[in-house]
N, CA, C and O atoms as a Maestro MAE file, in Angstrom:
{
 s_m_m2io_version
 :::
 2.0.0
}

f_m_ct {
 s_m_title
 :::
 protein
 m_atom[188] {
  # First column is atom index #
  i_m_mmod_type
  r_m_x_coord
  r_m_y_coord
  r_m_z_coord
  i_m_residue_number
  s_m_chain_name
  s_m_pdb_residue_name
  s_m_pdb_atom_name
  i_m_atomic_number
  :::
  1 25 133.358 75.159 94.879 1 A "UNK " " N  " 7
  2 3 132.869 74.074 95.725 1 A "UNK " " CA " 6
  3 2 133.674 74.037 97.012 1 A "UNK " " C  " 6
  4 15 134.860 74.368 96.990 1 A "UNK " " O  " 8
  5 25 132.977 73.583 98.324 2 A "UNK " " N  " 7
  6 3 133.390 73.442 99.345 2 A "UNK " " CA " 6
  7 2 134.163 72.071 99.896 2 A "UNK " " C  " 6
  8 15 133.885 70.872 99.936 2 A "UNK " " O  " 8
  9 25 134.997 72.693 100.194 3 A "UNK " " N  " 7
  10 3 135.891 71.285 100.821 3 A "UNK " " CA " 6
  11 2 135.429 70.945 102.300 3 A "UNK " " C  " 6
  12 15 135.393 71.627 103.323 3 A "UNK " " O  " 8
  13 25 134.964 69.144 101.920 4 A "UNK " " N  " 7
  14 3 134.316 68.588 103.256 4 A "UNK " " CA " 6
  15 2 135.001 67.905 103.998 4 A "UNK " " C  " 6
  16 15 135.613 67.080 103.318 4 A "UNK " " O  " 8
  17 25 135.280 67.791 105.334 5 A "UNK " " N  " 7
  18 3 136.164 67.229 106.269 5 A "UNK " " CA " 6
  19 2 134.683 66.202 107.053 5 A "UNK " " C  " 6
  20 15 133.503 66.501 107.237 5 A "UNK " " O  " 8
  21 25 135.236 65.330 107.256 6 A "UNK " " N  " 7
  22 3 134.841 64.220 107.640 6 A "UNK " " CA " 6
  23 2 134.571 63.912 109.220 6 A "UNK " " C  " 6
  24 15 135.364 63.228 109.868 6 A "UNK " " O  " 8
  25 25 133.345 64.493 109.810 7 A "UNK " " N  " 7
  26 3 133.947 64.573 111.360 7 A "UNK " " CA " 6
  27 2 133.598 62.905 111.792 7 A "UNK " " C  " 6
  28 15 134.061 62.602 112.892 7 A "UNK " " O  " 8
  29 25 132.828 61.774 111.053 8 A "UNK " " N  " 7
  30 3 132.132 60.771 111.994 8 A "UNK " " CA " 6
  31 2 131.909 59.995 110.757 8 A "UNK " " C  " 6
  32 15 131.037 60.366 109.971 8 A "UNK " " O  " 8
  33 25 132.719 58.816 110.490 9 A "UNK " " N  " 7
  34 3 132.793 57.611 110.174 9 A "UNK " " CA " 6
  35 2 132.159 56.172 111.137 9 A "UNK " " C  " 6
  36 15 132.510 56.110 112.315 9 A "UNK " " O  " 8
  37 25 131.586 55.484 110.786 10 A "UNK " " N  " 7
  38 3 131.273 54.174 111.455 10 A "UNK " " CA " 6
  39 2 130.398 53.545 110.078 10 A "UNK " " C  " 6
  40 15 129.735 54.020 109.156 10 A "UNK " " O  " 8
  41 25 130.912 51.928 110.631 11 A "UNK " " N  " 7
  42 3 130.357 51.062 109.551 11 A "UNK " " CA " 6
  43 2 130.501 49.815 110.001 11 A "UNK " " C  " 6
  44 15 131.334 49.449 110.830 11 A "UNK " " O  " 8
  45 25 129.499 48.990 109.330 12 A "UNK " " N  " 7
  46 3 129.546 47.588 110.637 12 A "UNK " " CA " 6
  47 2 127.967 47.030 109.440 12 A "UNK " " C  " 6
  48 15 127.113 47.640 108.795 12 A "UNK " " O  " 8
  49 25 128.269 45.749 109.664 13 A "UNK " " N  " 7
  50 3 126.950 44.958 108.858 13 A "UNK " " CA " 6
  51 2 125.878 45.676 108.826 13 A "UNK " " C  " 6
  52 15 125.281 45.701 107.750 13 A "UNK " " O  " 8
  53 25 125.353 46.420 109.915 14 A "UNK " " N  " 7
  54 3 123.944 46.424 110.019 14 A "UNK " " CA " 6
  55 2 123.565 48.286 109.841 14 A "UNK " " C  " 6
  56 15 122.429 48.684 109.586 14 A "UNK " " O  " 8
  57 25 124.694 49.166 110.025 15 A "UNK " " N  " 7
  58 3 124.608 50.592 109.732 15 A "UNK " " CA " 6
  59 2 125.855 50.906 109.197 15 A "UNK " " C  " 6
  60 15 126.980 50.445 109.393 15 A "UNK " " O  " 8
  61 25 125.420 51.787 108.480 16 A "UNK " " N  " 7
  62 3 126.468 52.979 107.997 16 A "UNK " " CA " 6
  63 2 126.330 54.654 108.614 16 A "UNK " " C  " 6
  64 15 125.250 55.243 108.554 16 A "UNK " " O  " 8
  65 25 127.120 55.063 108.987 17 A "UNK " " N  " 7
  66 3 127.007 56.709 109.268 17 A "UNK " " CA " 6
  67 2 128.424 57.174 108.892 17 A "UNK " " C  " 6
  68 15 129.553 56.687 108.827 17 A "UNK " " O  " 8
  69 25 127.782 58.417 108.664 18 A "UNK " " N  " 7
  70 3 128.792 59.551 108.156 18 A "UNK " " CA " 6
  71 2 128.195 60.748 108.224 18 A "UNK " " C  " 6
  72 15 127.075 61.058 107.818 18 A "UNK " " O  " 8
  73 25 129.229 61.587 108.909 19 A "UNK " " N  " 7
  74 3 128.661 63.118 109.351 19 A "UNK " " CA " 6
  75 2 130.051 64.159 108.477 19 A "UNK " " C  " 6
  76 15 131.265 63.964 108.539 19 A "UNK " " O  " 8
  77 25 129.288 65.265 107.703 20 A "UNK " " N  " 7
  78 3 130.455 65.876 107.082 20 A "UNK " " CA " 6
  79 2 130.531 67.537 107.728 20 A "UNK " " C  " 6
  80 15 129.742 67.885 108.607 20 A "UNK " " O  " 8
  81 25 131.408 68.325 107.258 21 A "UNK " " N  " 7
  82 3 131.248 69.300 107.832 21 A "UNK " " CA " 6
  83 2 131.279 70.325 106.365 21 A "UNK " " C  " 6
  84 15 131.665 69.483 105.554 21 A "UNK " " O  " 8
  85 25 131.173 71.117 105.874 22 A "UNK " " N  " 7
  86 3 131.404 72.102 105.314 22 A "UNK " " CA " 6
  87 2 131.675 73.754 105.315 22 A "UNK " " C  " 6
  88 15 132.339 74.019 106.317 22 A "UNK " " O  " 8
  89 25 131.453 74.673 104.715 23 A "UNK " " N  " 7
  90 3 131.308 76.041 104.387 23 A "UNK " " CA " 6
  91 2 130.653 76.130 103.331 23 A "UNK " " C  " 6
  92 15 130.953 75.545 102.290 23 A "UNK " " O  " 8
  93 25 129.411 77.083 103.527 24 A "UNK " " N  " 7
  94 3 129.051 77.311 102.478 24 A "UNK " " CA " 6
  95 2 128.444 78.860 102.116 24 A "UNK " " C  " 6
  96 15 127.290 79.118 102.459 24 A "UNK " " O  " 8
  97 25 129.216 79.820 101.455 25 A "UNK " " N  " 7
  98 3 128.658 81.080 101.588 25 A "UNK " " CA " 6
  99 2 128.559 81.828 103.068 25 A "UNK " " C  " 6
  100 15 127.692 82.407 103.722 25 A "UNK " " O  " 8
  101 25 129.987 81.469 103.212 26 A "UNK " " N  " 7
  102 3 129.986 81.706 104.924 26 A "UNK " " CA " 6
  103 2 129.201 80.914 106.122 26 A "UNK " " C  " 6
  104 15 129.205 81.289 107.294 26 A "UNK " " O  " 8
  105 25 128.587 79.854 105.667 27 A "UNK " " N  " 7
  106 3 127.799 79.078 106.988 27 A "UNK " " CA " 6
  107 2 128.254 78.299 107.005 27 A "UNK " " C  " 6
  108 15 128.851 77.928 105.995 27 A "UNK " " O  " 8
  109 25 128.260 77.667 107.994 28 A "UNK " " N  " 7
  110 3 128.880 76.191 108.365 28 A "UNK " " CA " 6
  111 2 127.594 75.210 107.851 28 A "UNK " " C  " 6
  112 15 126.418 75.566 107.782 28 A "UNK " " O  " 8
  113 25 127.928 74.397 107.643 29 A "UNK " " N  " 7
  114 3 127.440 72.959 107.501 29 A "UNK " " CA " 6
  115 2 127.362 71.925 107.885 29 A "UNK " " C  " 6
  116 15 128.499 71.644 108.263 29 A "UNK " " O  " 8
  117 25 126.443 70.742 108.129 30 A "UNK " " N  " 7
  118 3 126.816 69.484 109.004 30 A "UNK " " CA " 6
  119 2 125.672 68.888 108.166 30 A "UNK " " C  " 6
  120 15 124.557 69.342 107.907 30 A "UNK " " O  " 8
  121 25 126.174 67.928 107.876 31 A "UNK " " N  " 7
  122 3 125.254 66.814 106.786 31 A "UNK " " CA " 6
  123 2 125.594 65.368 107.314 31 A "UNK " " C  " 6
  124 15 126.729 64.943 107.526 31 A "UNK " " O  " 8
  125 25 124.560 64.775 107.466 32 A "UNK " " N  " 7
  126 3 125.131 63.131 107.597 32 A "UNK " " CA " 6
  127 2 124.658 62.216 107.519 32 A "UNK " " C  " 6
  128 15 125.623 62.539 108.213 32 A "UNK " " O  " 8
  129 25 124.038 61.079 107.396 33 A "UNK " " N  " 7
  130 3 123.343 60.142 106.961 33 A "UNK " " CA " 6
  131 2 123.900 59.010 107.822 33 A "UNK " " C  " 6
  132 15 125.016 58.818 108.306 33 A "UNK " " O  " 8
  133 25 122.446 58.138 107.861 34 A "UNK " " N  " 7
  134 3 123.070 56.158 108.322 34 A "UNK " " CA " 6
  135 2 121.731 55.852 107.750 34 A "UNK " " C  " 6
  136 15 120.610 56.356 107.689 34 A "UNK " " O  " 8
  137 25 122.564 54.473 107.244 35 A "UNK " " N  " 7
  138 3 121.407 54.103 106.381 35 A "UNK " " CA " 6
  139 2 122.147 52.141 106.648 35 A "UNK " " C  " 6
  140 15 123.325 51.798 106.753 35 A "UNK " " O  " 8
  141 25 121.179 51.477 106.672 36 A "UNK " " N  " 7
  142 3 121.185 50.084 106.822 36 A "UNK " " CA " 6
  143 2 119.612 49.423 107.461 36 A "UNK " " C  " 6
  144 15 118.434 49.781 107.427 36 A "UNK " " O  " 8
  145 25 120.309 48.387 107.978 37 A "UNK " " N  " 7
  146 3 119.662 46.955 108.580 37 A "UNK " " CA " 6
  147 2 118.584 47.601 109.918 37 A "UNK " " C  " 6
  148 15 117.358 47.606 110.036 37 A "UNK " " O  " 8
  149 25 120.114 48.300 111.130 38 A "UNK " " N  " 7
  150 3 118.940 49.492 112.168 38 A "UNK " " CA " 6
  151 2 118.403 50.200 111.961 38 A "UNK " " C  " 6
  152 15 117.282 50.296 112.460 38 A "UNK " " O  " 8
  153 25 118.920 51.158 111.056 39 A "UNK " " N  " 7
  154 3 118.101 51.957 110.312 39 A "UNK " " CA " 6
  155 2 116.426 51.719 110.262 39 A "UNK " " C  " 6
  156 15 115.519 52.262 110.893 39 A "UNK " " O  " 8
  157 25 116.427 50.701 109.267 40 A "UNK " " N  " 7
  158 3 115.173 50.063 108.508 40 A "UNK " " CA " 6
  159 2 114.485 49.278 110.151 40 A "UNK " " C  " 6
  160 15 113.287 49.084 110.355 40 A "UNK " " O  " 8
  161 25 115.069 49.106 110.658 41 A "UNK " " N  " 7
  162 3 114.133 48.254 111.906 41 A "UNK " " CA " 6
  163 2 113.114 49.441 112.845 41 A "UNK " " C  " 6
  164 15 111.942 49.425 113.221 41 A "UNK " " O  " 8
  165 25 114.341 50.504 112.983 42 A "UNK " " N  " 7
  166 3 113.823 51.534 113.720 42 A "UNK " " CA " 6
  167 2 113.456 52.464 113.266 42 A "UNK " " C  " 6
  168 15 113.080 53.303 114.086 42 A "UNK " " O  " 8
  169 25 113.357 52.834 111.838 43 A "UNK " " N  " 7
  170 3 112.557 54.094 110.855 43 A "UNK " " CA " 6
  171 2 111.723 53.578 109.687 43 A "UNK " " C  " 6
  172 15 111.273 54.336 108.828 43 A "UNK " " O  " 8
  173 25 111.527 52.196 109.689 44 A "UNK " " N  " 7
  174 3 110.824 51.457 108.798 44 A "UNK " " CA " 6
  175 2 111.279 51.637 107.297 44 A "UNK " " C  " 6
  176 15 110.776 51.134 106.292 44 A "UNK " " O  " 8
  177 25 112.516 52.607 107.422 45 A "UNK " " N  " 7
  178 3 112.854 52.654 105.759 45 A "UNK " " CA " 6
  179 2 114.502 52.926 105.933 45 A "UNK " " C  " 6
  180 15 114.934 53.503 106.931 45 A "UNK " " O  " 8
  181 25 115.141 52.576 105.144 46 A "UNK " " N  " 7
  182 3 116.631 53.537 105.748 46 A "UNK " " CA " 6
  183 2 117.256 54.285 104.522 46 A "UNK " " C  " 6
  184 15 118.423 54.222 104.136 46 A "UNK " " O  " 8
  185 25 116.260 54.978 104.017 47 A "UNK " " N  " 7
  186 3 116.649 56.222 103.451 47 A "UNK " " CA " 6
  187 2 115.826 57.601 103.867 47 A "UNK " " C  " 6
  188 15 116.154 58.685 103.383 47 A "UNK " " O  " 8
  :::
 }
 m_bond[187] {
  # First column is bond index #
  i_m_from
  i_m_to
  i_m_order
  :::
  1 1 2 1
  2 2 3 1
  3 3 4 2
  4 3 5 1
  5 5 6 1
  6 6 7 1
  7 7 8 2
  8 7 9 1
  9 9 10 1
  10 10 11 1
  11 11 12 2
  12 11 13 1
  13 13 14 1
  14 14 15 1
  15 15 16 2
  16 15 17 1
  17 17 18 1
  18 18 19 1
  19 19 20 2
  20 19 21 1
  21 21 22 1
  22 22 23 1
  23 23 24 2
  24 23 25 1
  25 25 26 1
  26 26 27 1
  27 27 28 2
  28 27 29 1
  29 29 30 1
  30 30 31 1
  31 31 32 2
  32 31 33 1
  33 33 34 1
  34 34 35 1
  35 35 36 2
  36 35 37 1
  37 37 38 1
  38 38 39 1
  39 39 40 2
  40 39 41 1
  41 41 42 1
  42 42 43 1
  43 43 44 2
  44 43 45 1
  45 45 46 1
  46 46 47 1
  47 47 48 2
  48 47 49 1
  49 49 50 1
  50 50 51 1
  51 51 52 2
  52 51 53 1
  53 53 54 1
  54 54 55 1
  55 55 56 2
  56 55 57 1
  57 57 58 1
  58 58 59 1
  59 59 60 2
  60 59 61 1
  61 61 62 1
  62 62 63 1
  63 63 64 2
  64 63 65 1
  65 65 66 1
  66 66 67 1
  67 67 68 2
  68 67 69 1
  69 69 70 1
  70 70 71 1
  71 71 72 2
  72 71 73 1
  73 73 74 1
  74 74 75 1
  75 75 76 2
  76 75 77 1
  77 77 78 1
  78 78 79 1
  79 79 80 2
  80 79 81 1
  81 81 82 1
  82 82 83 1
  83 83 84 2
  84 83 85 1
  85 85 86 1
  86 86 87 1
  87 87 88 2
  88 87 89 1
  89 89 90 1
  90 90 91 1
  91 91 92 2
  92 91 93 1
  93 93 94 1
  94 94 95 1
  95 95 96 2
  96 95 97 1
  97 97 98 1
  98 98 99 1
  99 99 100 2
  100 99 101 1
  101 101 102 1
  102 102 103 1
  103 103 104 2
  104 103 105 1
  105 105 106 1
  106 106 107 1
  107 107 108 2
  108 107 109 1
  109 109 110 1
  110 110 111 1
  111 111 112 2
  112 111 113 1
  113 113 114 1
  114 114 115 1
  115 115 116 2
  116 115 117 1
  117 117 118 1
  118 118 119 1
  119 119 120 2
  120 119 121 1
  121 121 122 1
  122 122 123 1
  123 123 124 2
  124 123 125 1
  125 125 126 1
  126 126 127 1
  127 127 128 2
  128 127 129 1
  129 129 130 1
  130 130 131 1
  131 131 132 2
  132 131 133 1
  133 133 134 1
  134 134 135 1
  135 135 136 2
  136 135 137 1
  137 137 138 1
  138 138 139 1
  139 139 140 2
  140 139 141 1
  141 141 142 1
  142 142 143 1
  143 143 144 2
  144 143 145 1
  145 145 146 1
  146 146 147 1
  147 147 148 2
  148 147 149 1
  149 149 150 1
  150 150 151 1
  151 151 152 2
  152 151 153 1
  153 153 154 1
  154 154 155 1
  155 155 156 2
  156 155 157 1
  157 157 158 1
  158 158 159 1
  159 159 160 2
  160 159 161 1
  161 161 162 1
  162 162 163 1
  163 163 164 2
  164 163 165 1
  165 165 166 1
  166 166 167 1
  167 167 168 2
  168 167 169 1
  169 169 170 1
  170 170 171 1
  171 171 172 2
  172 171 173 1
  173 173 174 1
  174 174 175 1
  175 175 176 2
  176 175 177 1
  177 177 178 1
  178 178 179 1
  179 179 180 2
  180 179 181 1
  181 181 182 1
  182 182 183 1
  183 183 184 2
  184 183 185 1
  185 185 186 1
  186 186 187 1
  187 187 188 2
  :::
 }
}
């Protein structure tokens, strides 16, 4: 398993985000999610 470093934290009532970085089989990786209150206003769902 790949060890993930953390490039982008934020959190606050109304969103959450988080951006990770990885390796995987030699590729880089970037995964990240926000999910809340803006989310849901401006994507009608926040997942």
């Amino acid at each position: 398993m790949s060890e993930k470093v953390r490039l982008f934290d934020f959190s606050n009532e109304d969103i959450k985000i988080t951006v990770d970085a990885s390796f995987e089989n030699g590729n880089l990786l970037v995964d990240g999610y926000d999910i809340g209150k803006t989310v849901e206003k401006i994507w009608g769902d926040s997942l």
